[in-house]
C-alpha positions as MATLAB code, in Angstrom:
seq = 'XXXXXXXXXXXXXXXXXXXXXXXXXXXXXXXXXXXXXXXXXXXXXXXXXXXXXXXXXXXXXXXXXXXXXXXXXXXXXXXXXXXXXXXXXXXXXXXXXXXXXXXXXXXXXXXXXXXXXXXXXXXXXXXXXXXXXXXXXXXXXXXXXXXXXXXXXXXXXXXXXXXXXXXXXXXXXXXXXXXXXXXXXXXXXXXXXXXXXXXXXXXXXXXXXXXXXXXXXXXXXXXXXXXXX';
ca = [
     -17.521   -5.878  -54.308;
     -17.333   -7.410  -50.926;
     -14.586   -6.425  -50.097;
     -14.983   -2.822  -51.188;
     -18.089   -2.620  -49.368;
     -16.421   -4.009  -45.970;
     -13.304   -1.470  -46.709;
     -16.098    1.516  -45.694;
     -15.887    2.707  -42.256;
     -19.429    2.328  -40.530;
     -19.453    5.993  -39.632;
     -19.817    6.594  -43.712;
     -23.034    4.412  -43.624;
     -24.326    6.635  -40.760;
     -23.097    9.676  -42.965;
     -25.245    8.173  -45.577;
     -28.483    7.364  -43.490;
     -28.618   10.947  -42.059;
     -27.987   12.072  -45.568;
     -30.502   10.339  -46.704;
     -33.047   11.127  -44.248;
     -32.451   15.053  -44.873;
     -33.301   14.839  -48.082;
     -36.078   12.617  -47.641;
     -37.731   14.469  -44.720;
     -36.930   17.742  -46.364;
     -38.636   16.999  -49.698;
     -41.827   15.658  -48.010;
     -41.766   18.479  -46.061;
     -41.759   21.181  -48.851;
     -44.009   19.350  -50.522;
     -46.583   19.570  -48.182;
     -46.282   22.787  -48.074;
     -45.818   23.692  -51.370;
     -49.175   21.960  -51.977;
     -51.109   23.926  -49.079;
     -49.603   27.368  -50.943;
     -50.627   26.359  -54.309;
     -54.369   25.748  -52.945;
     -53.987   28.973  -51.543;
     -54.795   28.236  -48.289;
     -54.282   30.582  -45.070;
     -51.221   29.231  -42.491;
     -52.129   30.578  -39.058;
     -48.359   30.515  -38.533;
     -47.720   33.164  -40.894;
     -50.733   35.186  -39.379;
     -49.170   34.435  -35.354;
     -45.677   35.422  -36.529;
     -46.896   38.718  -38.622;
     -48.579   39.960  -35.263;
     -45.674   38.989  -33.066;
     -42.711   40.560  -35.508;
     -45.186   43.549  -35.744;
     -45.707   43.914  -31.700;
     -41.854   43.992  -31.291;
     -40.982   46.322  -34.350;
     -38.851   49.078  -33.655;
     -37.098   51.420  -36.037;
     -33.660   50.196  -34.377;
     -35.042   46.786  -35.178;
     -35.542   47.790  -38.924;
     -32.185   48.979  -39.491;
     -30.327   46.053  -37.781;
     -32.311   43.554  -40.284;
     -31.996   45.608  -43.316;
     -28.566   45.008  -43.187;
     -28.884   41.415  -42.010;
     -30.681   41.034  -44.772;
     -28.269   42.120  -47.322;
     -25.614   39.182  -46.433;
     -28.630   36.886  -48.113;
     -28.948   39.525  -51.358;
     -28.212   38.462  -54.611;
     -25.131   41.092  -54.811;
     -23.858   39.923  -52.132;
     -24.202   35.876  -52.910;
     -23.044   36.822  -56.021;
     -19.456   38.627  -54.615;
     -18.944   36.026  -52.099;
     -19.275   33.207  -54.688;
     -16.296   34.348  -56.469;
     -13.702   34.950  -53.648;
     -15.057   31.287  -52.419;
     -13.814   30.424  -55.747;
     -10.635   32.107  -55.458;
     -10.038   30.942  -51.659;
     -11.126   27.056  -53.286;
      -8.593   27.382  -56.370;
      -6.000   28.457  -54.064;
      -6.224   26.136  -50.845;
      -7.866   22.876  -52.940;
      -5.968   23.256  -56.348;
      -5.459   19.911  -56.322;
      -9.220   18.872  -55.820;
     -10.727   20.945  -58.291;
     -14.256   19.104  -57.941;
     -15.036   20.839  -54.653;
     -15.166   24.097  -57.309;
     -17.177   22.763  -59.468;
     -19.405   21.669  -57.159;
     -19.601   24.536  -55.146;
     -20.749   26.607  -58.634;
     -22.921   23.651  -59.307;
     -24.290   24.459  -55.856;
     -24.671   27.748  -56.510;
     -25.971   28.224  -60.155;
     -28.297   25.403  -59.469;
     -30.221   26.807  -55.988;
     -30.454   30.308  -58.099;
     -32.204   28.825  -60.453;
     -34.331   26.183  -58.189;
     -35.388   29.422  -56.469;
     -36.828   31.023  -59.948;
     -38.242   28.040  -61.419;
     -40.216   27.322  -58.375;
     -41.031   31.317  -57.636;
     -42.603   31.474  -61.015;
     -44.540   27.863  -60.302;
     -46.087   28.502  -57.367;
     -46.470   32.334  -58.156;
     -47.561   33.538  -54.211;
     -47.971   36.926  -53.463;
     -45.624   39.089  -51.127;
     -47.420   40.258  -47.742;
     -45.495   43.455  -49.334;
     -43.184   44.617  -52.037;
     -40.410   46.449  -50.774;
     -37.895   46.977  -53.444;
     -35.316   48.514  -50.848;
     -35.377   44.993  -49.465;
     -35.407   42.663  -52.159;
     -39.123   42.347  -51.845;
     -40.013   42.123  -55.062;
     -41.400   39.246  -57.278;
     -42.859   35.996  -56.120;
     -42.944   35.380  -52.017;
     -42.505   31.300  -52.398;
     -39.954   29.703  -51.344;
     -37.673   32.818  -49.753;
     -34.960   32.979  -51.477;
     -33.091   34.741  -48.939;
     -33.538   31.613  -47.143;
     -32.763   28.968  -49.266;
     -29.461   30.602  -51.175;
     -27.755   31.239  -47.507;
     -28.049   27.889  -46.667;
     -26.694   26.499  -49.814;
     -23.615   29.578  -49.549;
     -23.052   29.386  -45.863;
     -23.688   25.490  -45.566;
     -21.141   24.932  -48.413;
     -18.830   26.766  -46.139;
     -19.448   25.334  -43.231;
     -18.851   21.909  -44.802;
     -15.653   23.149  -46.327;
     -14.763   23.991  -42.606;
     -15.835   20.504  -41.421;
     -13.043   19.613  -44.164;
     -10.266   21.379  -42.919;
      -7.042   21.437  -41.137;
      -8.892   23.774  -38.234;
      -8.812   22.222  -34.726;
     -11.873   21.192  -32.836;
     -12.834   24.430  -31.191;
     -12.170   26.567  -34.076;
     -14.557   24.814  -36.735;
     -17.220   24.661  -33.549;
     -16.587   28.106  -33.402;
     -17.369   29.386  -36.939;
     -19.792   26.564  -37.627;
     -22.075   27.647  -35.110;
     -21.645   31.614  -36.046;
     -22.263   30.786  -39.807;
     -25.297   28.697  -38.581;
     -26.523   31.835  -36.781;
     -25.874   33.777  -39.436;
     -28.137   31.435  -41.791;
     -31.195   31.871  -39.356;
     -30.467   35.305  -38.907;
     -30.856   35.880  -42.655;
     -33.948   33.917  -43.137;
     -35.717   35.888  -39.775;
     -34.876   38.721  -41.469;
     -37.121   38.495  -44.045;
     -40.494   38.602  -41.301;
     -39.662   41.549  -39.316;
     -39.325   43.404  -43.192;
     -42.274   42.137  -43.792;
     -41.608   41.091  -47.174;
     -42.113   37.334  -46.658;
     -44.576   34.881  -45.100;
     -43.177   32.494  -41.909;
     -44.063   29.714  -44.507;
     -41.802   31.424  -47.505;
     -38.974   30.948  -44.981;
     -39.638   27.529  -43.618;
     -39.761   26.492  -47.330;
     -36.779   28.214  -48.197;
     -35.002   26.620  -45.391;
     -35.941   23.363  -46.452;
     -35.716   23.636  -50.364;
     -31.948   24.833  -49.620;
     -31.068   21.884  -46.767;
     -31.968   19.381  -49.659;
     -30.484   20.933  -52.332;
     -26.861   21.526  -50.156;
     -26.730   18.018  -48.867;
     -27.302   16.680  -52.421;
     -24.281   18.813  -53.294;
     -22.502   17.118  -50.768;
     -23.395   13.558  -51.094;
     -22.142   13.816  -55.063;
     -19.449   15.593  -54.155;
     -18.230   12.959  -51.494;
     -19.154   10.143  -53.501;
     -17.239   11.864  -56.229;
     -13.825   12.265  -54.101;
     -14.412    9.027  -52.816;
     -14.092    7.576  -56.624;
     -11.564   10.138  -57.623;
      -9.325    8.411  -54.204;
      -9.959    5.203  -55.045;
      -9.086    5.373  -58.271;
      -5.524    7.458  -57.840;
      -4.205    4.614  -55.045;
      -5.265    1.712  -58.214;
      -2.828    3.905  -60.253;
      -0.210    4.138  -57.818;
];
Protein backbone atom coordinates (compact mmCIF):
# COMPACT_ATOMS: atom_id res chain seq x y z
CA UNK A 1 0.00 0.00 0.00
CA UNK A 2 3.06 2.02 0.59
CA UNK A 3 4.49 1.52 -2.04
CA UNK A 4 1.54 2.07 -4.34
CA UNK A 5 0.87 5.22 -2.72
CA UNK A 6 4.66 6.50 -3.19
CA UNK A 7 4.44 5.09 -7.02
CA UNK A 8 1.84 8.36 -7.59
CA UNK A 9 3.39 11.32 -9.06
CA UNK A 10 2.75 14.43 -6.71
CA UNK A 11 1.19 16.35 -9.56
CA UNK A 12 -1.86 13.57 -9.25
CA UNK A 13 -2.30 14.65 -5.53
CA UNK A 14 -2.50 18.30 -6.74
CA UNK A 15 -4.94 16.93 -9.53
CA UNK A 16 -6.85 15.55 -6.67
CA UNK A 17 -6.85 18.65 -4.24
CA UNK A 18 -8.10 21.01 -7.02
CA UNK A 19 -10.56 18.31 -7.82
CA UNK A 20 -11.63 18.21 -4.75
CA UNK A 21 -11.94 21.74 -4.01
CA UNK A 22 -14.25 22.23 -7.26
CA UNK A 23 -16.57 20.12 -6.13
CA UNK A 24 -16.52 21.22 -2.72
CA UNK A 25 -16.68 24.99 -3.42
CA UNK A 26 -19.14 24.36 -6.18
CA UNK A 27 -21.69 22.44 -4.09
CA UNK A 28 -21.60 25.02 -1.23
CA UNK A 29 -21.99 27.43 -3.64
CA UNK A 30 -25.25 26.15 -5.31
CA UNK A 31 -26.45 25.45 -2.26
CA UNK A 32 -26.52 28.73 -1.07
CA UNK A 33 -28.14 29.71 -3.69
CA UNK A 34 -30.43 27.19 -4.24
CA UNK A 35 -31.63 27.95 -0.69
CA UNK A 36 -32.02 31.89 -1.29
CA UNK A 37 -34.32 30.77 -4.60
CA UNK A 38 -36.37 28.37 -2.75
CA UNK A 39 -37.21 31.23 -0.04
CA UNK A 40 -37.98 33.18 -2.89
CA UNK A 41 -35.99 35.90 -2.24
CA UNK A 42 -35.08 38.90 -4.75
CA UNK A 43 -31.06 38.82 -6.05
CA UNK A 44 -30.21 42.41 -6.92
CA UNK A 45 -27.81 40.78 -9.38
CA UNK A 46 -30.44 39.47 -11.48
CA UNK A 47 -32.29 42.93 -11.24
CA UNK A 48 -28.54 44.97 -12.21
CA UNK A 49 -27.94 42.51 -15.06
CA UNK A 50 -31.77 42.62 -16.47
CA UNK A 51 -31.33 46.55 -16.75
CA UNK A 52 -27.85 46.38 -18.19
CA UNK A 53 -28.65 43.41 -20.97
CA UNK A 54 -31.85 45.53 -21.58
CA UNK A 55 -29.85 49.07 -22.04
CA UNK A 56 -27.55 47.35 -24.65
CA UNK A 57 -30.30 45.27 -26.57
CA UNK A 58 -30.30 45.58 -30.10
CA UNK A 59 -32.16 43.56 -32.69
CA UNK A 60 -28.58 42.60 -34.21
CA UNK A 61 -27.87 41.60 -30.65
CA UNK A 62 -31.02 39.28 -30.60
CA UNK A 63 -30.23 37.43 -33.59
CA UNK A 64 -26.50 36.80 -32.82
CA UNK A 65 -27.68 35.10 -29.34
CA UNK A 66 -30.56 33.25 -30.69
CA UNK A 67 -28.28 31.31 -32.48
CA UNK A 68 -25.67 31.22 -29.73
CA UNK A 69 -28.12 29.91 -27.92
CA UNK A 70 -29.01 26.99 -29.97
CA UNK A 71 -25.34 25.29 -29.60
CA UNK A 72 -26.69 24.85 -25.70
CA UNK A 73 -30.38 23.36 -27.06
CA UNK A 74 -31.37 20.09 -26.32
CA UNK A 75 -31.34 19.15 -30.26
CA UNK A 76 -28.33 20.16 -30.56
CA UNK A 77 -26.67 18.41 -27.19
CA UNK A 78 -28.51 15.68 -28.25
CA UNK A 79 -26.73 15.45 -32.11
CA UNK A 80 -23.42 16.27 -30.82
CA UNK A 81 -23.58 13.51 -28.15
CA UNK A 82 -23.72 10.90 -30.71
CA UNK A 83 -20.92 11.90 -33.21
CA UNK A 84 -18.80 12.38 -29.74
CA UNK A 85 -19.68 8.84 -29.47
CA UNK A 86 -18.75 7.91 -32.83
CA UNK A 87 -15.42 10.16 -32.83
CA UNK A 88 -14.78 8.20 -29.00
CA UNK A 89 -15.50 4.55 -30.48
CA UNK A 90 -13.29 5.31 -33.27
CA UNK A 91 -10.10 7.17 -31.80
CA UNK A 92 -10.41 5.35 -28.02
CA UNK A 93 -11.70 1.80 -29.09
CA UNK A 94 -9.49 0.45 -26.91
CA UNK A 95 -10.62 2.52 -23.76
CA UNK A 96 -14.15 2.09 -24.02
CA UNK A 97 -14.79 3.65 -20.40
CA UNK A 98 -14.18 7.19 -21.62
CA UNK A 99 -17.75 6.27 -23.64
CA UNK A 100 -19.40 5.23 -21.05
CA UNK A 101 -18.56 7.86 -19.09
CA UNK A 102 -19.07 10.47 -21.37
CA UNK A 103 -23.02 9.06 -21.73
CA UNK A 104 -22.92 8.73 -18.02
CA UNK A 105 -21.99 12.41 -18.19
CA UNK A 106 -24.49 13.19 -20.32
CA UNK A 107 -27.71 11.21 -19.37
CA UNK A 108 -26.93 12.06 -15.83
CA UNK A 109 -26.63 16.26 -16.09
CA UNK A 110 -30.06 15.90 -18.29
CA UNK A 111 -31.61 14.52 -15.74
CA UNK A 112 -29.85 16.55 -12.67
CA UNK A 113 -31.22 19.52 -14.64
CA UNK A 114 -35.06 18.12 -14.46
CA UNK A 115 -35.02 16.75 -11.11
CA UNK A 116 -33.80 19.94 -9.69
CA UNK A 117 -36.07 22.27 -12.26
CA UNK A 118 -39.09 20.53 -10.92
CA UNK A 119 -37.63 20.94 -7.05
CA UNK A 120 -37.03 24.26 -6.90
CA UNK A 121 -39.92 25.11 -9.43
CA UNK A 122 -38.77 29.16 -10.14
CA UNK A 123 -40.47 31.08 -12.51
CA UNK A 124 -39.00 32.35 -15.96
CA UNK A 125 -38.56 36.32 -16.11
CA UNK A 126 -40.33 35.11 -19.55
CA UNK A 127 -41.41 32.15 -21.57
CA UNK A 128 -40.18 32.25 -24.91
CA UNK A 129 -40.77 28.99 -26.59
CA UNK A 130 -38.66 30.13 -29.75
CA UNK A 131 -35.82 30.08 -27.24
CA UNK A 132 -36.16 27.24 -25.13
CA UNK A 133 -37.79 29.37 -22.52
CA UNK A 134 -40.13 27.28 -21.36
CA UNK A 135 -40.60 25.35 -18.02
CA UNK A 136 -38.81 25.96 -14.78
CA UNK A 137 -35.97 29.00 -14.79
CA UNK A 138 -33.63 27.12 -11.97
CA UNK A 139 -30.69 26.05 -12.56
CA UNK A 140 -30.26 27.08 -16.58
CA UNK A 141 -29.95 24.34 -18.24
CA UNK A 142 -28.38 25.89 -21.10
CA UNK A 143 -25.73 26.50 -18.69
CA UNK A 144 -25.10 23.56 -16.93
CA UNK A 145 -25.43 20.84 -20.05
CA UNK A 146 -22.61 22.99 -22.11
CA UNK A 147 -20.33 22.70 -19.51
CA UNK A 148 -20.74 19.07 -18.94
CA UNK A 149 -20.68 18.64 -23.28
CA UNK A 150 -17.99 21.13 -23.98
CA UNK A 151 -15.92 20.42 -20.68
CA UNK A 152 -15.98 16.66 -21.54
CA UNK A 153 -14.38 17.79 -24.71
CA UNK A 154 -12.10 19.91 -23.61
CA UNK A 155 -10.78 17.25 -21.23
CA UNK A 156 -10.71 14.75 -24.03
CA UNK A 157 -8.41 17.44 -25.72
CA UNK A 158 -6.27 17.79 -22.56
CA UNK A 159 -5.94 13.87 -23.35
CA UNK A 160 -4.68 13.93 -26.63
CA UNK A 161 -1.87 13.60 -29.00
CA UNK A 162 -2.42 17.62 -29.93
CA UNK A 163 0.67 19.79 -29.27
CA UNK A 164 0.77 22.57 -26.76
CA UNK A 165 -0.59 25.42 -28.78
CA UNK A 166 -3.23 23.53 -30.44
CA UNK A 167 -5.16 22.17 -27.23
CA UNK A 168 -4.55 26.02 -25.81
CA UNK A 169 -6.09 26.93 -28.82
CA UNK A 170 -9.42 25.02 -28.82
CA UNK A 171 -9.54 24.86 -25.04
CA UNK A 172 -9.85 28.39 -24.70
CA UNK A 173 -12.46 28.74 -27.83
CA UNK A 174 -14.64 25.88 -26.33
CA UNK A 175 -14.33 27.77 -22.95
CA UNK A 176 -15.68 30.86 -24.74
CA UNK A 177 -18.08 29.09 -26.28
CA UNK A 178 -19.41 27.70 -22.75
CA UNK A 179 -19.81 31.38 -21.41
CA UNK A 180 -21.11 32.47 -24.52
CA UNK A 181 -23.96 29.95 -24.21
CA UNK A 182 -24.80 30.59 -20.67
CA UNK A 183 -24.82 34.80 -21.44
CA UNK A 184 -27.03 33.96 -23.89
CA UNK A 185 -29.70 33.09 -21.94
CA UNK A 186 -29.90 37.07 -20.19
CA UNK A 187 -29.91 39.14 -23.19
CA UNK A 188 -33.18 36.55 -24.30
CA UNK A 189 -34.42 37.25 -21.36
CA UNK A 190 -35.54 33.92 -20.57
CA UNK A 191 -33.34 33.36 -17.49
CA UNK A 192 -32.31 35.08 -14.26
CA UNK A 193 -28.22 36.03 -13.79
CA UNK A 194 -28.71 33.57 -10.79
CA UNK A 195 -30.31 30.59 -13.15
CA UNK A 196 -26.95 30.88 -14.95
CA UNK A 197 -24.52 31.17 -12.13
CA UNK A 198 -26.27 28.01 -10.79
CA UNK A 199 -26.18 26.30 -13.90
CA UNK A 200 -22.58 27.00 -14.22
CA UNK A 201 -21.88 25.61 -11.03
CA UNK A 202 -24.32 22.54 -10.88
CA UNK A 203 -22.51 21.49 -14.31
CA UNK A 204 -18.59 22.26 -13.04
CA UNK A 205 -19.42 19.68 -10.20
CA UNK A 206 -21.15 17.31 -11.98
CA UNK A 207 -18.19 17.26 -15.06
CA UNK A 208 -15.32 17.03 -12.67
CA UNK A 209 -17.05 14.14 -10.84
CA UNK A 210 -17.18 12.54 -14.29
CA UNK A 211 -13.69 12.99 -14.49
CA UNK A 212 -12.33 12.04 -11.20
CA UNK A 213 -14.25 8.37 -11.69
CA UNK A 214 -13.25 8.22 -14.89
CA UNK A 215 -9.44 8.77 -14.04
CA UNK A 216 -9.56 6.78 -11.07
CA UNK A 217 -11.20 4.20 -13.25
CA UNK A 218 -8.27 4.15 -16.04
CA UNK A 219 -5.94 4.40 -13.40
CA UNK A 220 -7.28 0.79 -12.02
CA UNK A 221 -8.00 -0.50 -15.45
CA UNK A 222 -3.69 0.39 -16.05
CA UNK A 223 -2.71 -0.98 -13.12
CA UNK A 224 -4.33 -3.90 -13.40
CA UNK A 225 -3.33 -4.79 -17.33
CA UNK A 226 0.74 -4.26 -16.41
CA UNK A 227 -0.13 -7.11 -13.13
CA UNK A 228 -1.32 -9.28 -16.09
CA UNK A 229 1.46 -8.72 -18.28
Amino acid sequence: MLNTLKSIPARTYILILLALLIIGGGFYFFTELGETVLEEEKFKIDLWASNFFNDISSPELITFFGWVTELGSVWALTVGSFIMVGILWYFYNRYKWRIVYFAIAMIGVSALVTGLKAAFSRKRPNIIEQYDGTGYSFPSGHSTAPVVFYGFIIYLVMRSRFNKIAKWLINVLLMLLILAIAVSRLPLGVHYFTDVLGGLSLGLIWLVSCISILEITLWHTNKKTKKEI
